[in-house]
N, CA and C atoms as an extended XYZ file, in Angstrom:
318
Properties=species:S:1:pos:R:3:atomname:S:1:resname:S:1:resid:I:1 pbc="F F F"
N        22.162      -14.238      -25.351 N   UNK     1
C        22.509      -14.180      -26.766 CA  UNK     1
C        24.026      -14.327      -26.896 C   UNK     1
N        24.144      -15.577      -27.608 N   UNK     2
C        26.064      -15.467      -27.831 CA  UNK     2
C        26.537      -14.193      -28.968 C   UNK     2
N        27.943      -13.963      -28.442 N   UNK     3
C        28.231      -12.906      -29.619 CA  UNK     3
C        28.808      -13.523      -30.722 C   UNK     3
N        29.705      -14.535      -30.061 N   UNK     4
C        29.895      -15.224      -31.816 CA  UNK     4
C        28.936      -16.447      -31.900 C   UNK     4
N        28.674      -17.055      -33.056 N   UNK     5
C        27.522      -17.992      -33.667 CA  UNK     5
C        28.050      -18.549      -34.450 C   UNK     5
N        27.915      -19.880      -35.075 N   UNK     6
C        28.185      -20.643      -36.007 CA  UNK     6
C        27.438      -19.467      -37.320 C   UNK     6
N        28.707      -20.190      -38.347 N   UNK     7
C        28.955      -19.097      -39.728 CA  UNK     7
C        29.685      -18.053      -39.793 C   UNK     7
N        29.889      -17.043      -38.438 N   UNK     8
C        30.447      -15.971      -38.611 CA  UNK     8
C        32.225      -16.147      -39.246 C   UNK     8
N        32.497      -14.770      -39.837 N   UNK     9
C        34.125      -15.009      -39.911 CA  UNK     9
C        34.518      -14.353      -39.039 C   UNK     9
N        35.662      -15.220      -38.691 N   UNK    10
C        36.475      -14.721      -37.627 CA  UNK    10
C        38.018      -14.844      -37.701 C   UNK    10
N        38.733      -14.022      -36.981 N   UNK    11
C        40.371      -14.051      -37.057 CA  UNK    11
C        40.533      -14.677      -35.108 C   UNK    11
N        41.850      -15.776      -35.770 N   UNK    12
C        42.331      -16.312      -34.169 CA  UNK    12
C        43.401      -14.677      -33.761 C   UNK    12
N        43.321      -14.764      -32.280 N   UNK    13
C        43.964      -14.022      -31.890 CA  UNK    13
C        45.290      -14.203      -31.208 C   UNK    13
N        45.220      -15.571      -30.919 N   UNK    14
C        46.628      -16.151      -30.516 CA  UNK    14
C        46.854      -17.335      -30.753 C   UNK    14
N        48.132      -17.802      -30.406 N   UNK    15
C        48.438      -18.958      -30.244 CA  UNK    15
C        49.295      -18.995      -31.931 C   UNK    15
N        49.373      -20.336      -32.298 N   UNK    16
C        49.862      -20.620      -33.626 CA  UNK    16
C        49.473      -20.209      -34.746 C   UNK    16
N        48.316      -20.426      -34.629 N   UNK    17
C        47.446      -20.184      -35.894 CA  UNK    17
C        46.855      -18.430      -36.085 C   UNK    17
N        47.937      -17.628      -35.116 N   UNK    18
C        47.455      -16.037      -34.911 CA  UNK    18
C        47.714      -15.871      -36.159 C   UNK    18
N        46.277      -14.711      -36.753 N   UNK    19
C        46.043      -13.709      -37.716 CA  UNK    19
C        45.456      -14.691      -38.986 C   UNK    19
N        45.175      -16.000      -38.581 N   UNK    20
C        44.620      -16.767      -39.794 CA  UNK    20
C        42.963      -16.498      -39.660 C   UNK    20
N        42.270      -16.606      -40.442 N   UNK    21
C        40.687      -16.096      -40.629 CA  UNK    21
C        39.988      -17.568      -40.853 C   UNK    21
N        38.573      -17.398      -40.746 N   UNK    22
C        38.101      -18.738      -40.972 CA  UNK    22
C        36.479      -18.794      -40.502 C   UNK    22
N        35.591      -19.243      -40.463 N   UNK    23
C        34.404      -19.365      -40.311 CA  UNK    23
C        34.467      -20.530      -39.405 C   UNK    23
N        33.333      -20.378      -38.545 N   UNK    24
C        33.022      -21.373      -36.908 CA  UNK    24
C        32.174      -22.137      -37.514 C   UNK    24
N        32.289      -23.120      -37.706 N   UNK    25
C        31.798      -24.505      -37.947 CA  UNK    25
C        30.203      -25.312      -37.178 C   UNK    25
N        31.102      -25.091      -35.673 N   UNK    26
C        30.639      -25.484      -34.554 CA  UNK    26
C        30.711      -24.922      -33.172 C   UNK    26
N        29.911      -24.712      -32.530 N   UNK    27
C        29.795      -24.209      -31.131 CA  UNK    27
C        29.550      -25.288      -30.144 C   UNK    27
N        31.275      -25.418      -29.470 N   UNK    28
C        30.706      -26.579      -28.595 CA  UNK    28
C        30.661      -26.370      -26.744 C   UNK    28
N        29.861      -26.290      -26.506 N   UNK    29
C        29.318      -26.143      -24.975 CA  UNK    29
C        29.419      -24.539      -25.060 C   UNK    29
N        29.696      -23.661      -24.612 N   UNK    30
C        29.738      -22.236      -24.475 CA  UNK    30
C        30.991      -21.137      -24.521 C   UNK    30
N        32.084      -21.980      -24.351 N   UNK    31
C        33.375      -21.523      -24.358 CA  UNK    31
C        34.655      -22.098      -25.464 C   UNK    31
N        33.842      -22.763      -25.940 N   UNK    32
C        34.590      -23.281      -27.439 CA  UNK    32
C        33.897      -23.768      -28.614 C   UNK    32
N        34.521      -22.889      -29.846 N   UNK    33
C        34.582      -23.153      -30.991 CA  UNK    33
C        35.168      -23.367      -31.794 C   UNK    33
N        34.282      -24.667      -33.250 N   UNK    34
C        35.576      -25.298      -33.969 CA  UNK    34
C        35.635      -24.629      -35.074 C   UNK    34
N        36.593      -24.521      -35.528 N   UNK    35
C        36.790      -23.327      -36.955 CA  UNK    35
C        37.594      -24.039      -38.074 C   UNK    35
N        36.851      -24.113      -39.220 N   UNK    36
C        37.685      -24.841      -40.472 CA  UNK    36
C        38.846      -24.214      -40.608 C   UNK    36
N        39.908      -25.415      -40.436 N   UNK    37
C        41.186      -24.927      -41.177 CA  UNK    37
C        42.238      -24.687      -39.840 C   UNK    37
N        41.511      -24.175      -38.961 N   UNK    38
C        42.321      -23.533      -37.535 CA  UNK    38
C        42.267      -24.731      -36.629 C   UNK    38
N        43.579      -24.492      -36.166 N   UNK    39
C        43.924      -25.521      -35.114 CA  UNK    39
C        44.343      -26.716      -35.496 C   UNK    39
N        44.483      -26.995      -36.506 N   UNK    40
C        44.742      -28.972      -37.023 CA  UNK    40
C        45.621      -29.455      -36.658 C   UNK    40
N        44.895      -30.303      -35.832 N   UNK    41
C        46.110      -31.361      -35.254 CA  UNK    41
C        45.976      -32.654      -36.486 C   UNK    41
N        47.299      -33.757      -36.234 N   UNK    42
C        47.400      -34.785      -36.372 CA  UNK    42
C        47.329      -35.844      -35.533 C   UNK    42
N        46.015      -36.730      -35.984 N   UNK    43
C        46.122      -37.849      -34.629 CA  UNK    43
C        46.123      -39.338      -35.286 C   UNK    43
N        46.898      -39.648      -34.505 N   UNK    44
C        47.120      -41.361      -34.917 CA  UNK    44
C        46.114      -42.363      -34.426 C   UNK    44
N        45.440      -42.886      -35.382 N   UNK    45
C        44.468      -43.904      -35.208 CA  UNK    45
C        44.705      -45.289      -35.439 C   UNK    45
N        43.998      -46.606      -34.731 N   UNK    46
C        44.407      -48.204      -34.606 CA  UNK    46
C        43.519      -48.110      -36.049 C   UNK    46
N        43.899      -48.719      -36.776 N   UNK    47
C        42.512      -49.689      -37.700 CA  UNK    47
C        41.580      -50.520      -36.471 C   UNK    47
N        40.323      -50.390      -37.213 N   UNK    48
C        39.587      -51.075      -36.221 CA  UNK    48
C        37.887      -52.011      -37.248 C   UNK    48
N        38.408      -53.018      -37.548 N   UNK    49
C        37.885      -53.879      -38.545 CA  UNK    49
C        36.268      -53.649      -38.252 C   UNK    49
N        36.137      -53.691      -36.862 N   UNK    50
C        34.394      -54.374      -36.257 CA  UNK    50
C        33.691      -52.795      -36.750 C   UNK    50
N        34.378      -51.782      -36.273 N   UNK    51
C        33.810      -50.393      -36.854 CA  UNK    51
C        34.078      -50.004      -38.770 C   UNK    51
N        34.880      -50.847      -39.324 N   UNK    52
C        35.862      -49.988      -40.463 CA  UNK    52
C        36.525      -48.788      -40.403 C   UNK    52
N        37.076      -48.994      -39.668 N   UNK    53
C        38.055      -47.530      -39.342 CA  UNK    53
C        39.041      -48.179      -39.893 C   UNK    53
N        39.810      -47.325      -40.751 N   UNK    54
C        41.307      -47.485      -41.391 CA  UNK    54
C        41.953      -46.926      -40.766 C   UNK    54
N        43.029      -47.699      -40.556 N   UNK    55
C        44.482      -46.863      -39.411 CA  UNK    55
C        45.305      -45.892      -40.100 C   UNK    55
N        46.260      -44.957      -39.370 N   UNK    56
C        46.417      -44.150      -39.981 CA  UNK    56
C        46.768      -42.646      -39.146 C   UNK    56
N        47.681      -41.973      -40.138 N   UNK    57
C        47.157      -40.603      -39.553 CA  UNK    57
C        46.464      -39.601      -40.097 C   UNK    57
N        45.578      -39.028      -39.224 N   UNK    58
C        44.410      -37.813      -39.975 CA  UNK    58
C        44.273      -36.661      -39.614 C   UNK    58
N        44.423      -35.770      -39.985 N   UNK    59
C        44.140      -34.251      -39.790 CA  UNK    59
C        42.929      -34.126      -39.217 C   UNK    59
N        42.451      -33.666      -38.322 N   UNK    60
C        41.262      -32.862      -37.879 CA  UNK    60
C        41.474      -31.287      -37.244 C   UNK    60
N        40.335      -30.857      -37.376 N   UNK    61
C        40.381      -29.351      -36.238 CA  UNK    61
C        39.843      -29.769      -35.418 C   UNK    61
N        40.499      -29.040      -34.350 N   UNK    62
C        40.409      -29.431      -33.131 CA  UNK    62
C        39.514      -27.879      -32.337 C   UNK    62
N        39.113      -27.570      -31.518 N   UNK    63
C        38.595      -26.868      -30.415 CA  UNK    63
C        39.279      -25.192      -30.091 C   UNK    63
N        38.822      -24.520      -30.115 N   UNK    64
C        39.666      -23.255      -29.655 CA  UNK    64
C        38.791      -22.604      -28.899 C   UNK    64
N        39.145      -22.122      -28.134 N   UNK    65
C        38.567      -20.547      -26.853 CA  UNK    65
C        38.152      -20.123      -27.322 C   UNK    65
N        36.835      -19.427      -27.526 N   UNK    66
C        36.041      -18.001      -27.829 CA  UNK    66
C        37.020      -17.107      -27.549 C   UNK    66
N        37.553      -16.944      -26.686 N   UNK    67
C        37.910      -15.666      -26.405 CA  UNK    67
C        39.560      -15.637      -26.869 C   UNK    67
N        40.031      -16.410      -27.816 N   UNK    68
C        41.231      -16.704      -28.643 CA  UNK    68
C        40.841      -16.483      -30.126 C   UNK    68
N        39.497      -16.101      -30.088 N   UNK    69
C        38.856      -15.795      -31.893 CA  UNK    69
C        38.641      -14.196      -31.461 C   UNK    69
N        38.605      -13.363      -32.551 N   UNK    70
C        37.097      -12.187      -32.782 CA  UNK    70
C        36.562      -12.127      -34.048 C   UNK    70
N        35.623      -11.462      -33.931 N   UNK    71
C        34.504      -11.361      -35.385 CA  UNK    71
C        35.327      -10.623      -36.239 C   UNK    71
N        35.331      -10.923      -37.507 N   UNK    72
C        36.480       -9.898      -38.375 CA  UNK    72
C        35.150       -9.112      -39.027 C   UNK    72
N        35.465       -7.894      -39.210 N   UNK    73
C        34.401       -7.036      -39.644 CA  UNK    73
C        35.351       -6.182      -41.249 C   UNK    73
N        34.323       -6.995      -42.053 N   UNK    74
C        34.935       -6.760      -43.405 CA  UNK    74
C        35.025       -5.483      -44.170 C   UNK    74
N        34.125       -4.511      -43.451 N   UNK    75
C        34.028       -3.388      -43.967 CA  UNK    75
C        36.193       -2.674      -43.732 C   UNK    75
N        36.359       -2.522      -42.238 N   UNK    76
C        37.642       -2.322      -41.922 CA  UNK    76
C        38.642       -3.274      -42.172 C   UNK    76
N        38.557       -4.487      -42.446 N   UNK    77
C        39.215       -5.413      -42.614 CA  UNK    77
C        40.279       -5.609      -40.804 C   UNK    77
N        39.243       -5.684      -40.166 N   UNK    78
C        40.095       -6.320      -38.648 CA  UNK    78
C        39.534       -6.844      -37.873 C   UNK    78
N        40.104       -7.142      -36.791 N   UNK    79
C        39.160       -7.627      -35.889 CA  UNK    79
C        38.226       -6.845      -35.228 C   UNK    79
N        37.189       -7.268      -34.998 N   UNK    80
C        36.384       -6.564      -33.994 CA  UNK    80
C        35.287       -6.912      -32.822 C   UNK    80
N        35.318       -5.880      -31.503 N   UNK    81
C        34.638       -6.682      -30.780 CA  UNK    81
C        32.878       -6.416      -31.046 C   UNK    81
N        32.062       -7.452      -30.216 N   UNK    82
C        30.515       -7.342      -30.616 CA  UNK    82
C        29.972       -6.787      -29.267 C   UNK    82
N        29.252       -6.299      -29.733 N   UNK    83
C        28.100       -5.414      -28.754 CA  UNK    83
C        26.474       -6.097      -28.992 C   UNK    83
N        25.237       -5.838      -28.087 N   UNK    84
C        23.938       -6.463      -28.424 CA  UNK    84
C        23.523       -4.942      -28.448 C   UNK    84
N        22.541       -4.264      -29.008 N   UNK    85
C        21.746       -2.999      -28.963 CA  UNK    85
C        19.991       -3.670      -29.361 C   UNK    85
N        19.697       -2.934      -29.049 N   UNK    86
C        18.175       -3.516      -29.173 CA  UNK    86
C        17.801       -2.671      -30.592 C   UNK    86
N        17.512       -3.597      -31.589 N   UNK    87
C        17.039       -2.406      -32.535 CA  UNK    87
C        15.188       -1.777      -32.325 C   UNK    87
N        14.680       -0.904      -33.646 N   UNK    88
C        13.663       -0.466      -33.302 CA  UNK    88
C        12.186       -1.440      -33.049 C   UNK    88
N        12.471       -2.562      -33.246 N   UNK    89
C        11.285       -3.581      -33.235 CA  UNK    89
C        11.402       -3.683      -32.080 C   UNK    89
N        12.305       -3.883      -31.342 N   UNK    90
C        12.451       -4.681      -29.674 CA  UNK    90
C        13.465       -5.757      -30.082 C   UNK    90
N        13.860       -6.052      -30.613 N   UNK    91
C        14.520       -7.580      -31.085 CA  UNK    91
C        16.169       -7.171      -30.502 C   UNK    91
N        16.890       -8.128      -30.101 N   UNK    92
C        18.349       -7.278      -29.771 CA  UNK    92
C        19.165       -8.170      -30.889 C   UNK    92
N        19.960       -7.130      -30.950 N   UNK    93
C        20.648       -7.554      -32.522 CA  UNK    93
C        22.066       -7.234      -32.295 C   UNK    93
N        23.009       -8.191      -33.152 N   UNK    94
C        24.515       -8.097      -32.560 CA  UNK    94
C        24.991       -7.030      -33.687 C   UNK    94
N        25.966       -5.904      -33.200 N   UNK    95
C        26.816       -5.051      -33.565 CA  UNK    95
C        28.405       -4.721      -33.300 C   UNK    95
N        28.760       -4.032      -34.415 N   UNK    96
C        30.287       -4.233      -34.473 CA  UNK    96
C        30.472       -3.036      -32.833 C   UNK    96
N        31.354       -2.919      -32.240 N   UNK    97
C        31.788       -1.690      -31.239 CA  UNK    97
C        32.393       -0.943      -32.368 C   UNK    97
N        33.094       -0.757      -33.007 N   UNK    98
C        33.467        0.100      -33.780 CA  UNK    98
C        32.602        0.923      -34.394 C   UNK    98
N        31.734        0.677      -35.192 N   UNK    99
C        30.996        1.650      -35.788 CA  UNK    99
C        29.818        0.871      -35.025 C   UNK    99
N        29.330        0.411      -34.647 N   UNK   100
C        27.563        0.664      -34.597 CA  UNK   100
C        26.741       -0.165      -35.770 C   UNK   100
N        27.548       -0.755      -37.010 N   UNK   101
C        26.887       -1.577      -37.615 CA  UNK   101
C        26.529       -2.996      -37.338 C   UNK   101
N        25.199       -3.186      -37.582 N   UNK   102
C        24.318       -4.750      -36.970 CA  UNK   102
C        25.412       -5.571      -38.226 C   UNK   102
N        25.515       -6.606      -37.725 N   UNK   103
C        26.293       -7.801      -37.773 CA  UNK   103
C        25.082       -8.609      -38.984 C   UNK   103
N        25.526       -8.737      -40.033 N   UNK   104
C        24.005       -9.507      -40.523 CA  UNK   104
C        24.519      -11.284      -40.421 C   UNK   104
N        23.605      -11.691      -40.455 N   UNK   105
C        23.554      -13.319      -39.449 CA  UNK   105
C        23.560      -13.953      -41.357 C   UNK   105
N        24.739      -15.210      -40.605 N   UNK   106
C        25.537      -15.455      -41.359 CA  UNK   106
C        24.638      -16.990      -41.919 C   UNK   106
């Protein structure tokens, strides 16, 4: 079970874009996720007629570390880390470490 998932909000924890918030977009392979707004690079593109690509430069987000995000838990307003607990059905369900509250799926 991953602890973070596409939808959740989350705060970066380092780098440039530290203490900006944002929701995961995308989960790509297991150790990175893309997050609207975080990370934007500028990349320079050829025009390319046979595809229609217009040349140019374009903003995209780019890729960040899991472990350069955490789940922001809105009740405290901070970051926080996730725990799995099994609730009473059998089902295991993600929770804040701080208090013990299930994470509701985003």
């Amino acid at each position: 079970m991953n602890k973070i998932r596409k939808g959740d909000d989350i705060i970066v924890l380092t780098g440039r874009d530290k203490g900006k918030r944002g929701k995961i977009a995308l989960r790509k392979d297991d150790s990175y996720v893309l997050v609207e707004g975080i990370n934007v690079v500028k990349k320079h593109t050829k025009p390319n007629p046979l595809k229609g690509t217009v040349g140019g430069i374009i903003e995209k987000s780019m890729p960040i570390h899991q472990s350069n995000v955490a789940i922001f838990n809105t009740a405290t307003g901070k970051a926080d880390r996730v725990g799995i607990k099994q609730a009473a059905d059998g089902k295991r369900v993600r929770v804040y470490k701080s208090s013990g509250e299930e994470i509701k799926v985003a």
